[in-house]
TORKOL-4160 file (C-alpha; in steps of 0.2 Angstrom, whole numbers, padded with zeros to 4 digits, m for minus):
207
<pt num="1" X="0436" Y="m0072" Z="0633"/>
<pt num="2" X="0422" Y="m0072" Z="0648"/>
<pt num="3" X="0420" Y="m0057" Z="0658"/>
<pt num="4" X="0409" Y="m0059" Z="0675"/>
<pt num="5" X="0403" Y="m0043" Z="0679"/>
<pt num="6" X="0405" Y="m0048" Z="0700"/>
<pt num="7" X="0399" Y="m0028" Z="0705"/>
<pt num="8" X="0388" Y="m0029" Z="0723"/>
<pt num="9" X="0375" Y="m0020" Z="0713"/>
<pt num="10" X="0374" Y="m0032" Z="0699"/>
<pt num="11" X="0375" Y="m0047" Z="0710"/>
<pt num="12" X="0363" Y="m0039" Z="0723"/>
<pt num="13" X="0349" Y="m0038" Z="0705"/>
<pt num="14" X="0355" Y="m0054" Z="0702"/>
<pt num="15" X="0350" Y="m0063" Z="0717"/>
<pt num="16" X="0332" Y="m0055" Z="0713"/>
<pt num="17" X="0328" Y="m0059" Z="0695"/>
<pt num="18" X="0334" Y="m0078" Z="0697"/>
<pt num="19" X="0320" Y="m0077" Z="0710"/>
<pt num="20" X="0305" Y="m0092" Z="0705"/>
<pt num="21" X="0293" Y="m0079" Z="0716"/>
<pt num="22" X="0301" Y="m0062" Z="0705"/>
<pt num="23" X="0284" Y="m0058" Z="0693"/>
<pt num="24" X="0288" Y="m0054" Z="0676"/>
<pt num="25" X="0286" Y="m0034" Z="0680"/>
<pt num="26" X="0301" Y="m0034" Z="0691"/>
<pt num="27" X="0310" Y="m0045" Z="0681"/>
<pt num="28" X="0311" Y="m0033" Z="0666"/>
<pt num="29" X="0314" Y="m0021" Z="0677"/>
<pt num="30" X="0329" Y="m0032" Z="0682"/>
<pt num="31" X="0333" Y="m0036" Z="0664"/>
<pt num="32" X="0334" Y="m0018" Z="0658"/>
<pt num="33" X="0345" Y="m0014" Z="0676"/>
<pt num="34" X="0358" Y="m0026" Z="0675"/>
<pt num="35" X="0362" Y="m0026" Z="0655"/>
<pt num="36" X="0366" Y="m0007" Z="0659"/>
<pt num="37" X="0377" Y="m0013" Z="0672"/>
<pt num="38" X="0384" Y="m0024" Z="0660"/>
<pt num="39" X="0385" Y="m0014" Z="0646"/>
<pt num="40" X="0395" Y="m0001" Z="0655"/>
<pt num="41" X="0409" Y="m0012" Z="0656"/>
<pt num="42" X="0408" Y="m0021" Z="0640"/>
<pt num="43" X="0411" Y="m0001" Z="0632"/>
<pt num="44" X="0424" Y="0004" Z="0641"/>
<pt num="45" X="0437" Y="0002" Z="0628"/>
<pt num="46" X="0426" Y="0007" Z="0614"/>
<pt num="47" X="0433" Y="0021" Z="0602"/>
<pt num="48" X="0433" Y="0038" Z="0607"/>
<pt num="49" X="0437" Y="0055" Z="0600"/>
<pt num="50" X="0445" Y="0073" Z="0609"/>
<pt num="51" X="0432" Y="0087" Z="0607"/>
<pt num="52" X="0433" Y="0105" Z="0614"/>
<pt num="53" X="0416" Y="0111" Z="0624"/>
<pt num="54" X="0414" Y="0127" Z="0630"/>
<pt num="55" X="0407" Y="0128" Z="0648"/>
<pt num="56" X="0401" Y="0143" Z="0657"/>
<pt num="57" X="0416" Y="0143" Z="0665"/>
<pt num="58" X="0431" Y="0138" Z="0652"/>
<pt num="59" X="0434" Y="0127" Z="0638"/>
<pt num="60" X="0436" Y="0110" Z="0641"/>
<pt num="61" X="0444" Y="0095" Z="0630"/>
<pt num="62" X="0433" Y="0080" Z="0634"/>
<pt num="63" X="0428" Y="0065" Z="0622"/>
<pt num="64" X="0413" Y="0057" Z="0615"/>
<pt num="65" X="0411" Y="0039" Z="0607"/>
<pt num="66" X="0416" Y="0040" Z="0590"/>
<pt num="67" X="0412" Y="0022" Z="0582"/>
<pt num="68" X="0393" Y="0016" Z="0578"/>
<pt num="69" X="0387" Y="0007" Z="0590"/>
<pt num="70" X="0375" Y="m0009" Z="0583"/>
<pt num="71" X="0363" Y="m0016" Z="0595"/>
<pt num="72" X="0358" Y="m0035" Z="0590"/>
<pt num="73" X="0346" Y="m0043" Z="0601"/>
<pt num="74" X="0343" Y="m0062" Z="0597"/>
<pt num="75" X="0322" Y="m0065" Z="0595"/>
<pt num="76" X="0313" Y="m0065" Z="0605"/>
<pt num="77" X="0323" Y="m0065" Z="0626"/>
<pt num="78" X="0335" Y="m0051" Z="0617"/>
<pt num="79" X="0323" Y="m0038" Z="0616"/>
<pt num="80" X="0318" Y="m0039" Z="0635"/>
<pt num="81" X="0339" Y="m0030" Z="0636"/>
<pt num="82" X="0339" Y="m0020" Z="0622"/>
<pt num="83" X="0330" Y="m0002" Z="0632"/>
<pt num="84" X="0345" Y="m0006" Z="0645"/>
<pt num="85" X="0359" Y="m0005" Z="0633"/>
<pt num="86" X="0348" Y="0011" Z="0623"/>
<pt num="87" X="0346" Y="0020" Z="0640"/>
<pt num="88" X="0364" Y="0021" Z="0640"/>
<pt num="89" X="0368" Y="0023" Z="0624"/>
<pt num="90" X="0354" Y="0031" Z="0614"/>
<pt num="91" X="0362" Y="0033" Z="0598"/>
<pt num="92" X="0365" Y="0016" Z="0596"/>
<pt num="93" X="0356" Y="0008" Z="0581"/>
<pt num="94" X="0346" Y="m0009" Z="0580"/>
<pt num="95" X="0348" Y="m0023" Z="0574"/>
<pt num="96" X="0339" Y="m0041" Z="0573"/>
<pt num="97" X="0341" Y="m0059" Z="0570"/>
<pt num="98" X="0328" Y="m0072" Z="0576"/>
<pt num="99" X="0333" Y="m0090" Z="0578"/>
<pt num="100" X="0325" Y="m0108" Z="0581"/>
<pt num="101" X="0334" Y="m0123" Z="0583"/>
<pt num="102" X="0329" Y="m0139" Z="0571"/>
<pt num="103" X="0321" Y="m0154" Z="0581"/>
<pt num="104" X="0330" Y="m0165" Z="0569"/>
<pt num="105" X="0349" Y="m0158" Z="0567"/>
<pt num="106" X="0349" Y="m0148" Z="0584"/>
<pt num="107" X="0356" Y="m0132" Z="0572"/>
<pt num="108" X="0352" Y="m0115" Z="0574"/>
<pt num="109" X="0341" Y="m0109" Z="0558"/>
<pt num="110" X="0338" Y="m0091" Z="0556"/>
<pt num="111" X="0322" Y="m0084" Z="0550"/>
<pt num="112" X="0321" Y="m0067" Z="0553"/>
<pt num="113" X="0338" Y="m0054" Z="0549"/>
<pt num="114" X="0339" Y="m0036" Z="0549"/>
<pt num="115" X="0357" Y="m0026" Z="0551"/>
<pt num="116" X="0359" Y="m0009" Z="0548"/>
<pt num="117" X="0374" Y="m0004" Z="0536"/>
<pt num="118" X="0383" Y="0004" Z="0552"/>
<pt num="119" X="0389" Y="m0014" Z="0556"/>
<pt num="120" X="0403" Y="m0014" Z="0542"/>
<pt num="121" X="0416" Y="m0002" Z="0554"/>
<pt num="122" X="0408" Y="m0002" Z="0570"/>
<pt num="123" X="0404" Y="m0009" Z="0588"/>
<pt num="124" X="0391" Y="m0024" Z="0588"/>
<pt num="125" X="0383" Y="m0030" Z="0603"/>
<pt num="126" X="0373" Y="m0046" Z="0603"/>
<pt num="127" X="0361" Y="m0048" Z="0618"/>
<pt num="128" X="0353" Y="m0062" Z="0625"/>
<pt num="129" X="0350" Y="m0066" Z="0642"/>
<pt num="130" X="0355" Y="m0084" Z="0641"/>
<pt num="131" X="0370" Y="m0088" Z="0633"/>
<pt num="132" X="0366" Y="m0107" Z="0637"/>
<pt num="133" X="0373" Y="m0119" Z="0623"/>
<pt num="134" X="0382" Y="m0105" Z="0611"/>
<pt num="135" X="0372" Y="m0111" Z="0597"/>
<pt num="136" X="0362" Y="m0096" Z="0594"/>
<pt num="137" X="0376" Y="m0086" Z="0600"/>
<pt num="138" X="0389" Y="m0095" Z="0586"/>
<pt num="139" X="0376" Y="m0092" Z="0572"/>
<pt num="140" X="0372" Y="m0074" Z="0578"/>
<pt num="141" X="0389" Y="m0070" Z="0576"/>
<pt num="142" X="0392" Y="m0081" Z="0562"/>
<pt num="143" X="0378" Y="m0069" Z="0550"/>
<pt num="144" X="0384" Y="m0052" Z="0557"/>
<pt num="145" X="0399" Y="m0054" Z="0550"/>
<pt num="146" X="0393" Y="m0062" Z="0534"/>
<pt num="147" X="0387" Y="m0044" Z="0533"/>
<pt num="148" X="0404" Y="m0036" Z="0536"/>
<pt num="149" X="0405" Y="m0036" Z="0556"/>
<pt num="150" X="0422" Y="m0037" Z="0563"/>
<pt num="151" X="0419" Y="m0032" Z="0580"/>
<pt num="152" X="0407" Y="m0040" Z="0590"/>
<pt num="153" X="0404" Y="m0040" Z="0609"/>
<pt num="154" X="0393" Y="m0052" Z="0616"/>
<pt num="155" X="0382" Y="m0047" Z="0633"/>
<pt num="156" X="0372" Y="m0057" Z="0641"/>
<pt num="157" X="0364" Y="m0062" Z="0660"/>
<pt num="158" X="0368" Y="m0079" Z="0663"/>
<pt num="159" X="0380" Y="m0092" Z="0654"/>
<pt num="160" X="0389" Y="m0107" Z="0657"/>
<pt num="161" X="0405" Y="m0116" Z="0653"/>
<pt num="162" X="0396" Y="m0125" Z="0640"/>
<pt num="163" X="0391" Y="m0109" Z="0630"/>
<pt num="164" X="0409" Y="m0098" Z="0633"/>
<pt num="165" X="0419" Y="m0113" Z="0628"/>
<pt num="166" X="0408" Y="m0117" Z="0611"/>
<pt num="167" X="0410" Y="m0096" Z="0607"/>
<pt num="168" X="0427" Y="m0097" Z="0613"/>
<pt num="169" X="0431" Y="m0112" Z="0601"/>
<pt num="170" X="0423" Y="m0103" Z="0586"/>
<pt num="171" X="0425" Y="m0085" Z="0588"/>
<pt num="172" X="0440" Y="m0083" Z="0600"/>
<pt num="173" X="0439" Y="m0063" Z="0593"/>
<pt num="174" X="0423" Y="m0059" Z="0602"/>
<pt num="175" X="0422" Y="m0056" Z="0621"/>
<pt num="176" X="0407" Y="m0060" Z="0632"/>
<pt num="177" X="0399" Y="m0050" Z="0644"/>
<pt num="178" X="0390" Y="m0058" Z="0658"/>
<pt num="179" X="0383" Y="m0056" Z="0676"/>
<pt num="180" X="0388" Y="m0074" Z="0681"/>
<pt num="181" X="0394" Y="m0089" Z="0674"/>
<pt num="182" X="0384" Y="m0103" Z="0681"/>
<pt num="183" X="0388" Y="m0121" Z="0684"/>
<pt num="184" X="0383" Y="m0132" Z="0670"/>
<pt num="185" X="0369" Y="m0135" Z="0657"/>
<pt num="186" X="0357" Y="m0150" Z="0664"/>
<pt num="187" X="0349" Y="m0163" Z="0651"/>
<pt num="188" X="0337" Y="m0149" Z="0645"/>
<pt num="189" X="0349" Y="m0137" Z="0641"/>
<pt num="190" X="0345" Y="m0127" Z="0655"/>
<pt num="191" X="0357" Y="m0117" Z="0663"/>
<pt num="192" X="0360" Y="m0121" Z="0681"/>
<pt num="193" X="0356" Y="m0113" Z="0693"/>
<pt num="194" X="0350" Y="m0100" Z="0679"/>
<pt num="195" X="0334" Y="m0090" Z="0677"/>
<pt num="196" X="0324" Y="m0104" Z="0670"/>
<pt num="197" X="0315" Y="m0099" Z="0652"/>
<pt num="198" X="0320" Y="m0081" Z="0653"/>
<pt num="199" X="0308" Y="m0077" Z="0637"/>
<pt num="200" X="0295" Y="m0084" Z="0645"/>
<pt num="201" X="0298" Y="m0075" Z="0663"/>
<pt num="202" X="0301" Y="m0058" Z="0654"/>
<pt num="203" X="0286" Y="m0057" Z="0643"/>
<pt num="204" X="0274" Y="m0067" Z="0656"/>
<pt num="205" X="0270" Y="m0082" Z="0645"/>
<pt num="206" X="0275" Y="m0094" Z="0659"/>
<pt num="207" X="0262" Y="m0106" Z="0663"/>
């Protein structure tokens, strides 16, 4: 299942970080602005529990978020989303997987993975701004619940059919987050229109 997060604010940030002229300040800016937005409505279901607070005024019954929340950004584009999603959710913990894909079999091939032991029982939310082909995605998903994961969101800027129908296909549990779902992937596995090498655009290592 896609979900495309249409809001006028998040299309509005939108328009701004696909920008060629948007420097690579603003579009972290953008980045940490928009996964909120995002994040916000990827939650909304999430487990909650009654609690009574006392006010200066009267008790209340309100509720807080009672699962762990697991924050997986995919190396190295992830982490330029991960202080949007801890800004609203501080308490979340972090997790990481880095990934490269083999010139020879076109796979996924992690070599970097660290999961807290919260990710058995609660919430895990892999981010990455391009959700392009699915591979990373897939394989992402594929080690978190090696490790015991059995809820997984995925949130991400920018995806394409390419990308949801390859995640849909292999993990038809997981639900995916996005801003927009573009129109196709072109011959360099770019996502068009997209946000060209979002890796490069937030860390300012475009030539």
């Amino acid at each position: 299942m896609a979900v495309m997060i249409d809001h006028p604010c998040v299309q509005h940030k939108l328009a701004i970080i696909r920008d060629v002229d948007t420097g690579h300040k603003r579009f972290r800016e953008l980045a940490t602005e928009i996964t909120k937005f995002i994040c916000y409505e990827a939650l909304k279901n999430i487990k909650t529990r009654e609690v009574s607070v006392q006010t200066p005024v009267a008790e209340a019954i309100c509720h807080k978020i009672d699962t762990d929340l697991v924050v997986v950004p995919i190396l190295r584009a992830g982490v330029g989303m991960l202080e949007g999603i801890l800004e609203l959710v501080p308490t979340a913990r972090v997790g990481f997987v880095g990934l490269y894909r083999d010139e020879e079999t076109k796979l996924p091939v992690t070599y970097y993975e660290r999961f807290p032991t919260q990710i058995k029982g609660g919430t895990c939310i892999i981010i990455d701004p391009m959700l392009a082909t699915g591979g990373s995605t897939v394989a992402a998903i594929e080690k978190l619940k090696e490790h015991g994961a059995a809820n997984i969101v995925v949130v991400c800027i920018v995806t394409c059919p390419e990308g949801v129908a390859l995640v849909e296909d292999q993990h038809p549990d997981v639900p995916i987050y996005a801003a927009a779902i573009d129109d196709l992937l072109n011959d360099n596995k770019y996502i068009v229109p997209g946000l060209g090498d979002a890796g490069d655009r937030l860390f300012g290592t475009s030539h």
